[in-house]
Backbone as CSV, one residue per row, in Angstrom:
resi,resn,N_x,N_y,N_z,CA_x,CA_y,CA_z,C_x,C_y,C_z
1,UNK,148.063,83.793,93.394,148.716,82.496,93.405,150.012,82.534,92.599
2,UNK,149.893,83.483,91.618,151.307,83.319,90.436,150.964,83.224,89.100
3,UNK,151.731,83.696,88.635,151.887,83.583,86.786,151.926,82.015,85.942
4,UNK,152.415,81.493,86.770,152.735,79.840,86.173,150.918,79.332,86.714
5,UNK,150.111,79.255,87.697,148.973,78.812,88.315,147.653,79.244,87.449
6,UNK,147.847,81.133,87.305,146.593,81.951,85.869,146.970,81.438,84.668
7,UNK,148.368,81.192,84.274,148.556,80.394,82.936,148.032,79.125,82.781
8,UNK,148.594,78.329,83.637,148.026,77.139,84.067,146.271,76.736,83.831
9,UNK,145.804,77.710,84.707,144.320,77.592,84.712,143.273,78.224,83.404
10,UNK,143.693,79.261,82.952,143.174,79.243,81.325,144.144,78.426,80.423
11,UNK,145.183,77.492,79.994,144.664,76.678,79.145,144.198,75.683,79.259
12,UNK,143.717,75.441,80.705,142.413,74.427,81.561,141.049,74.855,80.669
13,UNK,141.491,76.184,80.599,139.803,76.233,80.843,139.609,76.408,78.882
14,UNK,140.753,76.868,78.619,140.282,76.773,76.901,140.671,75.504,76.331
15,UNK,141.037,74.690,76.981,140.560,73.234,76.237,139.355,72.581,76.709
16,UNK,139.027,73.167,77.698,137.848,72.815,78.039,136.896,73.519,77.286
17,UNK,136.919,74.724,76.902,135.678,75.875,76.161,136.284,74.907,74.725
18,UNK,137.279,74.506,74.199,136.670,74.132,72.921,135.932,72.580,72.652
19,UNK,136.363,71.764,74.028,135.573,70.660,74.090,133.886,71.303,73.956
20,UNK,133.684,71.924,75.362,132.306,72.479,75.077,131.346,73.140,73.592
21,UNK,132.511,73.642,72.982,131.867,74.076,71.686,131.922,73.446,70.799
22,UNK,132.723,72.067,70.655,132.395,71.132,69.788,131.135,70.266,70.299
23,UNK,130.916,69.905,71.246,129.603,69.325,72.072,128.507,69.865,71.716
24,UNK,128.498,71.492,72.041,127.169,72.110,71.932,127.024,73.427,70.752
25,UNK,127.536,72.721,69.392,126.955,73.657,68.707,125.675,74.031,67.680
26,UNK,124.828,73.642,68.621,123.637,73.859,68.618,123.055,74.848,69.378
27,UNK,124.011,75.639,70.324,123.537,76.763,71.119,124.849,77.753,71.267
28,UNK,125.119,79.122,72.203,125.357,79.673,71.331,126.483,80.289,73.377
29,UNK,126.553,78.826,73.958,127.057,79.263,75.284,128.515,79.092,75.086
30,UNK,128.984,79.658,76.574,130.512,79.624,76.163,130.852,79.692,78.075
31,UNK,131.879,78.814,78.258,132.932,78.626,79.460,133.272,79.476,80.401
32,UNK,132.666,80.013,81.426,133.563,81.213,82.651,134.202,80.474,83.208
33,UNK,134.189,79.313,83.895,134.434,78.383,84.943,134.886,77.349,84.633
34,UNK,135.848,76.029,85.355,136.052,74.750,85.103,134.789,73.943,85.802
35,UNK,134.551,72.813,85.034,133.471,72.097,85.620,133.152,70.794,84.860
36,UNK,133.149,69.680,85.435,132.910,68.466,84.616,131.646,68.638,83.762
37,UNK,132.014,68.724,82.253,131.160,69.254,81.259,129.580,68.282,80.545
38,UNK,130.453,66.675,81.220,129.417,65.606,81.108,128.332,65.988,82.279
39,UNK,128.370,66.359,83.407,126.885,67.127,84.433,126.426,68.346,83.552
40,UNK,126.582,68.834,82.753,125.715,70.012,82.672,125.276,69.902,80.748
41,UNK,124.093,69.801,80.764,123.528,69.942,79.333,122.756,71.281,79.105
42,UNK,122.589,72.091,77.890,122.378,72.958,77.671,121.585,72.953,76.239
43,UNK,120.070,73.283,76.284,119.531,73.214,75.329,119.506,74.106,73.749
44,UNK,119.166,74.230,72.576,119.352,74.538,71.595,119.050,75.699,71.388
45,UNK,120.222,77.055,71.138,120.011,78.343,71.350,120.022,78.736,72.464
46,UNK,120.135,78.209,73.289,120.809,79.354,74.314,121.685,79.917,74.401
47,UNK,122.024,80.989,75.207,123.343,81.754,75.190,123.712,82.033,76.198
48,UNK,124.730,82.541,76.360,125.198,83.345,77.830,126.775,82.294,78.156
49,UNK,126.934,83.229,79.087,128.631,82.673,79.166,128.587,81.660,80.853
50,UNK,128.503,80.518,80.960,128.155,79.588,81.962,129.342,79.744,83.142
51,UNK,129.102,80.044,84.153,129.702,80.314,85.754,129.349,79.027,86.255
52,UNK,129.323,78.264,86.422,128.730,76.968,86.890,130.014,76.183,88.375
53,UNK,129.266,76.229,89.352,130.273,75.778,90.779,129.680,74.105,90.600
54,UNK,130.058,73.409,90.289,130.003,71.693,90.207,131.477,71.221,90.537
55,UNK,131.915,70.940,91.759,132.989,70.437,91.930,132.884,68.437,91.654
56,UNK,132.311,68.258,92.341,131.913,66.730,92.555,131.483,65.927,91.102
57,UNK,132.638,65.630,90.452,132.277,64.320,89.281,131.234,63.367,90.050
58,UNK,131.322,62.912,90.747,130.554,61.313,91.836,129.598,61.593,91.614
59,UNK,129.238,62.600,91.819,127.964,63.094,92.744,126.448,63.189,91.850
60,UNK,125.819,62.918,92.099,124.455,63.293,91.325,123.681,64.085,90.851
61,UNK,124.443,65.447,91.315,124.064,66.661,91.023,124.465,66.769,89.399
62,UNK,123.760,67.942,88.780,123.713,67.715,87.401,123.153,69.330,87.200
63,UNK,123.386,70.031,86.461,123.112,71.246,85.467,122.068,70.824,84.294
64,UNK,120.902,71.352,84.120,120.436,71.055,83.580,119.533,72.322,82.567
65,UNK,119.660,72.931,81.490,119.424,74.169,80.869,118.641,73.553,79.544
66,UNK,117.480,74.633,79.568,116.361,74.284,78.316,117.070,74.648,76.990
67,UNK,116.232,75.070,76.042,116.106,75.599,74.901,115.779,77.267,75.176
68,UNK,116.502,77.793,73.956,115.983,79.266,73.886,116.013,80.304,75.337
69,UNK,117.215,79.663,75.848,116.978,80.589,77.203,118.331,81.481,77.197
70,UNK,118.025,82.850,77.824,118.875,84.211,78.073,119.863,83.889,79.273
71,UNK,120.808,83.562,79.070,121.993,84.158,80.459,122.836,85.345,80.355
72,UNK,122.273,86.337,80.868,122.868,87.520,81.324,124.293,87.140,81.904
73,UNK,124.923,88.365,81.559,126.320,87.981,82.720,126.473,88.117,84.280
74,UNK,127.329,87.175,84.672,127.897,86.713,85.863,126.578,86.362,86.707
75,UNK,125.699,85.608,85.966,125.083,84.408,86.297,126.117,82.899,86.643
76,UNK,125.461,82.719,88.080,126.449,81.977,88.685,125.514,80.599,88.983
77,UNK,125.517,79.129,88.395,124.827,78.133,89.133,125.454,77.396,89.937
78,UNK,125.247,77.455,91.623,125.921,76.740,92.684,125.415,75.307,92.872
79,UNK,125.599,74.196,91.962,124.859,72.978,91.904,125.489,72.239,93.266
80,UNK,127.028,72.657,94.056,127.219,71.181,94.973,128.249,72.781,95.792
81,UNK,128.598,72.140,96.371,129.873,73.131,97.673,129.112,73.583,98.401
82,UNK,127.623,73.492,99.211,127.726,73.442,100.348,128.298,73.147,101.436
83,UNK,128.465,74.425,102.615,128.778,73.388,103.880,127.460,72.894,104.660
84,UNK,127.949,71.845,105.475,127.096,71.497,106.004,127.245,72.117,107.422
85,UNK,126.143,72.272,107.644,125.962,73.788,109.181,125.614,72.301,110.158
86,UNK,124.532,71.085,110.074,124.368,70.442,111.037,125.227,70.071,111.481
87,UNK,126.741,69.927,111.338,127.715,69.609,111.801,128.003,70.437,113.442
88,UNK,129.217,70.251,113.852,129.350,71.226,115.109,130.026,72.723,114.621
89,UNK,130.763,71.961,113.495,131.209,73.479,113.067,131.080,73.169,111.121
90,UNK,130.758,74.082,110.748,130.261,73.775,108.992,131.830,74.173,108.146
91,UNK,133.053,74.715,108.964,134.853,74.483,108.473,134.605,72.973,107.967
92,UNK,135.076,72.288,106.995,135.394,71.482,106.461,136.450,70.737,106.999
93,UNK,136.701,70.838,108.047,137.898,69.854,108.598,138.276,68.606,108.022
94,UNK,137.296,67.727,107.990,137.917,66.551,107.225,138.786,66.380,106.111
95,UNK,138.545,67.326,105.531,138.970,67.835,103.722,140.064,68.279,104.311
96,UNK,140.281,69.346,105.125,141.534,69.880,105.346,142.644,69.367,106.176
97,UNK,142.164,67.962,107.078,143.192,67.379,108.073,143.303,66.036,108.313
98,UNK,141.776,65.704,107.478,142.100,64.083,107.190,141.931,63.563,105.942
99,UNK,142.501,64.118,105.121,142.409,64.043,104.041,141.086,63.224,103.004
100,UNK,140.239,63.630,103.126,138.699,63.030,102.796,138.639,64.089,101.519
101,UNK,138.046,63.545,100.661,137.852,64.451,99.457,136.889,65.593,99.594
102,UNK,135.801,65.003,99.951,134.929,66.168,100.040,133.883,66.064,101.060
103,UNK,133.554,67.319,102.216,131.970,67.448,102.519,131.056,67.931,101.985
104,UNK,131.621,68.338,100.954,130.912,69.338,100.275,129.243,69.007,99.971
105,UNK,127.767,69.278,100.054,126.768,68.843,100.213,125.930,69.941,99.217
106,UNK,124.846,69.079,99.015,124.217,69.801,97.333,122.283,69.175,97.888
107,UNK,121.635,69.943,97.219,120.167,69.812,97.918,119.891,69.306,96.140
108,UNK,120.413,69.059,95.229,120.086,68.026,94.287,120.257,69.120,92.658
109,UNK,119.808,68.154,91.921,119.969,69.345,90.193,119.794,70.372,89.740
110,UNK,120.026,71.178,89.262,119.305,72.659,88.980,118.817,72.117,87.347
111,UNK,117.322,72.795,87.443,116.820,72.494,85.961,116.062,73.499,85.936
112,UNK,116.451,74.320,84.264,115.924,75.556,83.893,115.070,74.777,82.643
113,UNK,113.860,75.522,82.902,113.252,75.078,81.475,113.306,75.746,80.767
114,UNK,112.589,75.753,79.320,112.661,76.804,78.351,112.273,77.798,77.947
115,UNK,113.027,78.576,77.650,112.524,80.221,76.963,112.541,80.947,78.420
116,UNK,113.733,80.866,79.451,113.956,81.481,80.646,115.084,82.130,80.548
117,UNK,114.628,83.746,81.030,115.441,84.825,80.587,116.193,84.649,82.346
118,UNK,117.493,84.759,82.727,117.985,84.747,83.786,119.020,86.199,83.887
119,UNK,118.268,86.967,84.366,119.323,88.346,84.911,120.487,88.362,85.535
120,UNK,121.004,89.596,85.100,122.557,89.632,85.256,122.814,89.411,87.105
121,UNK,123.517,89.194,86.922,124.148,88.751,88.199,123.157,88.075,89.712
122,UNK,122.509,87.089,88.690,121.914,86.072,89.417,122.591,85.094,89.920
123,UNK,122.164,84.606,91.161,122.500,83.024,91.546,121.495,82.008,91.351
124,UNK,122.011,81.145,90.834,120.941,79.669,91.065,121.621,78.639,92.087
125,UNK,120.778,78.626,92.919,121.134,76.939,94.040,120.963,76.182,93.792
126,UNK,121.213,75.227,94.114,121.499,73.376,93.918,119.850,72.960,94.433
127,UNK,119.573,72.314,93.734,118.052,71.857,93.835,116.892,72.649,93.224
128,UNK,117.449,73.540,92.783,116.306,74.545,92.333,115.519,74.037,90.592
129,UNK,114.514,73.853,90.161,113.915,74.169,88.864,113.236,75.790,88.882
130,UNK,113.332,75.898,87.269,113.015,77.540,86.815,112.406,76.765,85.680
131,UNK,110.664,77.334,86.213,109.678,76.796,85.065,109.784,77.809,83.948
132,UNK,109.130,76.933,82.626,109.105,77.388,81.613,108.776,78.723,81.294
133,UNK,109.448,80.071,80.292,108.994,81.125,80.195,109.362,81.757,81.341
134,UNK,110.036,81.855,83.051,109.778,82.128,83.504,111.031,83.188,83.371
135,UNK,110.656,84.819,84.357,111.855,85.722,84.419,112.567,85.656,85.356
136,UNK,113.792,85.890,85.617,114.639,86.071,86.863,115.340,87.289,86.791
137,UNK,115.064,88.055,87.575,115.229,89.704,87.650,116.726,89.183,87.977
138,UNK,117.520,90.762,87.864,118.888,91.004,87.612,119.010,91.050,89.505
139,UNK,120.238,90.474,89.254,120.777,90.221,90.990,119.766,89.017,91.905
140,UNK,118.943,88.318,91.081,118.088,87.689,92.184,119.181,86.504,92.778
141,UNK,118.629,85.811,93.860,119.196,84.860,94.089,117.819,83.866,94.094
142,UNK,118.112,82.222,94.041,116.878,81.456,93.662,117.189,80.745,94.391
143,UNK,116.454,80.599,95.574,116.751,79.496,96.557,115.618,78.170,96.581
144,UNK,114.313,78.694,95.397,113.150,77.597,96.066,112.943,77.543,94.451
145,UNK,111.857,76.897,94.012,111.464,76.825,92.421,110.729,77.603,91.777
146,UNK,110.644,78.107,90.770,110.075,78.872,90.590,109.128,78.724,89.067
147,UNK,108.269,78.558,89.330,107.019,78.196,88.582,106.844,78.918,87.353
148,UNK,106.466,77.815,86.031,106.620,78.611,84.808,105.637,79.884,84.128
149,UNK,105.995,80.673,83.864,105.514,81.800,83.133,105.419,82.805,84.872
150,UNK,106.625,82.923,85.025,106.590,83.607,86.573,107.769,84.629,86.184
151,UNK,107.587,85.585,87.703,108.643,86.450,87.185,109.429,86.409,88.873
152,UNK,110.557,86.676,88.908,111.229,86.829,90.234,111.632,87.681,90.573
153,UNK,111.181,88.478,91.399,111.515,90.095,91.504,112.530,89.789,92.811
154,UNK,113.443,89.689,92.700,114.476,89.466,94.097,113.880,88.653,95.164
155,UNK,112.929,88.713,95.967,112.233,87.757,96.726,110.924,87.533,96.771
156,UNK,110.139,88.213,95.383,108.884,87.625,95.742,108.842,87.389,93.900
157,UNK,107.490,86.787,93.787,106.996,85.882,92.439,105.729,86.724,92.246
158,UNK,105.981,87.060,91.254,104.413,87.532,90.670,104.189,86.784,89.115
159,UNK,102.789,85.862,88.492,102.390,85.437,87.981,102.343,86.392,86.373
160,UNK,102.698,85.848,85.491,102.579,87.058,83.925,101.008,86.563,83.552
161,UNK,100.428,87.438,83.460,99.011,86.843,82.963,99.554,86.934,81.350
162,UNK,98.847,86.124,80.705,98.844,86.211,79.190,97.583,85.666,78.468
């Protein structure tokens, strides 16, 4: 895009990382991404550096992160920017030719509970909860919920006995 646009967009994003770290210093996260910082709460001690896709202020979608939980890097949470496929074609036309803000479509909050270790270069989807204690192997993607004291091995769930 240009030198004036990457300049532009990090000191977006570091007045935004020091809003965030005056907000939450009670945990121990820090800014990859721009993202309306009032949707996403983050519980006490956590860490990891937040990728978070939330375009939509309006919208009801919301980020939602426990206590004591691991974010590995380039952990990415996709809370809203769906297209919508029931359409005839899921291109965004409206956005691009009639000037409409957004189609963009979201299957609802992401909520991690606590003491959830999330592997490196995971995705989380929009609608998803991650029960308490639970693991998310490195590279998974999380399309459904995943039940606490569980582990996510890329596409299947196996139970931690304890």
């Amino acid at each position: 895009m240009g030198l004036r646009y990457d300049i532009t967009i990090r000191i977006k994003q570091e007045i935004l990382n020091n809003k965030w770290r005056k907000r939450n210093q009670h945990n121990f996260t820090t800014i990859k991404t721009i993202f309306p910082i009032d949707k996403v709460t983050v519980g006490k001690g956590t860490y990891g550096s937040l990728d978070i896709e939330l375009y939509e202020e309006k919208s009801n979608t919301y980020v939602e992160i426990g206590n004591f939980c691991s974010i590995a890097r380039n952990v990415r949470f996709i809370a809203d920017g769906g297209h919508n496929i029931s359409n005839a074609s899921s291109y965004p036309f409206k956005v691009r030719y009639l000037s409409e803000k957004s189609e963009a479509i979201a299957k609802g909050p992401i909520i991690v509970g606590d003491d959830v270790w999330i592997g490196e270069s995971s995705i989380i989807l929009s609608g998803v909860t991650i029960g308490q204690g639970a693991v998310i192997a490195a590279g998974s993607v999380v399309t459904k919920d995943v039940p606490p004291i569980c582990c996510l091995w890329r596409w299947s769930y196996s139970k931690i006995s304890v």
